[in-house]
C-alpha positions in Angstrom: 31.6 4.1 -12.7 28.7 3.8 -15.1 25.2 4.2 -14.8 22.2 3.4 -16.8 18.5 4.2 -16.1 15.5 3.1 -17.6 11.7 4.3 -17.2 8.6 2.5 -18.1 4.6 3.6 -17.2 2.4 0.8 -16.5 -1.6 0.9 -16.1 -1.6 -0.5 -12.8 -2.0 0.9 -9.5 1.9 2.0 -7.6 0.9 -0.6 -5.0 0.5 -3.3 -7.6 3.5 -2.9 -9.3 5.8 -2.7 -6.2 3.9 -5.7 -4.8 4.7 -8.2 -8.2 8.6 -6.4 -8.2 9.4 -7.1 -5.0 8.0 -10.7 -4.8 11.0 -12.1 -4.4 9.7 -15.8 -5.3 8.5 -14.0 -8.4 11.3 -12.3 -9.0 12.8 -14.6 -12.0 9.2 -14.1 -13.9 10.8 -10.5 -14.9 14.6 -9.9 -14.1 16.6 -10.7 -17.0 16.4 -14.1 -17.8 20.3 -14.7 -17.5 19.8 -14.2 -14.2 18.6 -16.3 -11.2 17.8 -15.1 -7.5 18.3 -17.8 -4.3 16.9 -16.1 -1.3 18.5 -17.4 1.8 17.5 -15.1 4.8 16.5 -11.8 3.6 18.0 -8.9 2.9 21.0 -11.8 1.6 20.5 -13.7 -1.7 22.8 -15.0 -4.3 22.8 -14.3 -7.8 23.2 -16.4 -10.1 24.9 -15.3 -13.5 23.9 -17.5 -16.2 26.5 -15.3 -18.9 29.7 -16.3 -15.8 28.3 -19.6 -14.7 28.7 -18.4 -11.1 26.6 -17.1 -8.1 27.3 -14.0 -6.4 26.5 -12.8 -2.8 24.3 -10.2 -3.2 21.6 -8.2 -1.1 18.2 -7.2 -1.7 16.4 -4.6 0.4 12.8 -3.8 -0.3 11.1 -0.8 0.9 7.4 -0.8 0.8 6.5 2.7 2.5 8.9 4.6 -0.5 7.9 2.2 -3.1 11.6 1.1 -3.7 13.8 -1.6 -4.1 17.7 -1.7 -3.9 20.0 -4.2 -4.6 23.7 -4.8 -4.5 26.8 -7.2 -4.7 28.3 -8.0 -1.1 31.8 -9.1 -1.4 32.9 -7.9 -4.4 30.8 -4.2 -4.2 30.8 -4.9 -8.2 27.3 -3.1 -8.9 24.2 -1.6 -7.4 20.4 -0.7 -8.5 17.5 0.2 -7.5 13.8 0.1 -8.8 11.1 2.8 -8.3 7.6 2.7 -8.4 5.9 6.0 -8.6 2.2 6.8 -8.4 0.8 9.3 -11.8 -2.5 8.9 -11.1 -5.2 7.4 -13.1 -4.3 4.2 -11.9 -0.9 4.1 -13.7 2.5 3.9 -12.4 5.8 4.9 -13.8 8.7 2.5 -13.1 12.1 3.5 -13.2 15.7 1.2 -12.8 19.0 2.2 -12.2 22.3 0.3 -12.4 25.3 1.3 -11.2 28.3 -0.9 -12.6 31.6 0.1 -10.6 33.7 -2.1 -12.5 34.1 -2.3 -16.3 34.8 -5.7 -16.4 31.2 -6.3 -14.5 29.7 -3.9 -16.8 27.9 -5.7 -20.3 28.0 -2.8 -22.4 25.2 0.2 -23.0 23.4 -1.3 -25.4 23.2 -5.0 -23.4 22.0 -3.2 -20.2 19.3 -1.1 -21.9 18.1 -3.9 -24.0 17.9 -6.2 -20.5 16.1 -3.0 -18.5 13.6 -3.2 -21.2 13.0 -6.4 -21.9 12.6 -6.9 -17.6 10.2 -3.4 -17.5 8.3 -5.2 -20.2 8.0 -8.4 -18.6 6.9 -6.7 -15.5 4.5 -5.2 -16.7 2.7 -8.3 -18.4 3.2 -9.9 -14.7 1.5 -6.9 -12.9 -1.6 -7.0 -15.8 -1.8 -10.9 -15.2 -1.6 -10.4 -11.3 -4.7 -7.6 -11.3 -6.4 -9.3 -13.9 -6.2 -12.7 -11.5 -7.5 -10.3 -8.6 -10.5 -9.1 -10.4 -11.7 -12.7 -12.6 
């Protein structure tokens, strides 16, 4: 098994930032962009893997009293991650995703995943300051 972990802080409120990670119909406007999110009935989804050309059954659970999201293939039990969103006060969060890849063959490589964390923690975070800065215009 491998693991990777990534940690970003954002100038937005905890609530804010879980609220724009775990809208799922939002969801492609910061995952990596090889990868595309169906929601059929909640907590299933499929995943689609633009890098395999295929979709995966996958779940999606999000937890709004601990500020967390987890995720996971079905089937296959290939990988697993979550998403954190604590609270530092000040009005800033820190955000912090984990991967779990159980499979080498499932896994890109270190450098691929932590490129991908934070290119999506990045993205996030310009979709968190565009959804506040809607709120308050």
């Amino acid at each position: 098994m491998t693991e990777y972990e990534r940690s970003r802080t954002m100038p937005a409120l905890p609530e804010h930032v879980f609220d724009q990670a775990a809208d799922v119909g939002q969801l492609d406007a910061w995952l990596p962009r090889e990868l595309h999110i169906d929601a059929g009935e909640l907590p299933a989804v499929t995943v689609h893997e633009d890098r395999t050309d295929q979709d995966v059954s996958a779940l999606l659970r999000a937890q709004k009293d601990q500020m967390r999201l987890e995720w996971g293939t079905r089937e296959q039990g290939s990988y697993t991650g979550w998403l954190q969103v604590a609270g530092m006060g000040t009005g800033t969060s820190e955000v912090t995703v984990h991967l779990s890849f159980f499979e080498d063959s499932h896994d890109p490589g270190e450098q691929a995943v932590h490129s991908a964390l934070d290119n999506s923690l990045e993205r996030l975070e310009e979709q968190v300051r565009l959804r506040v800065d809607n709120a308050a215009g």
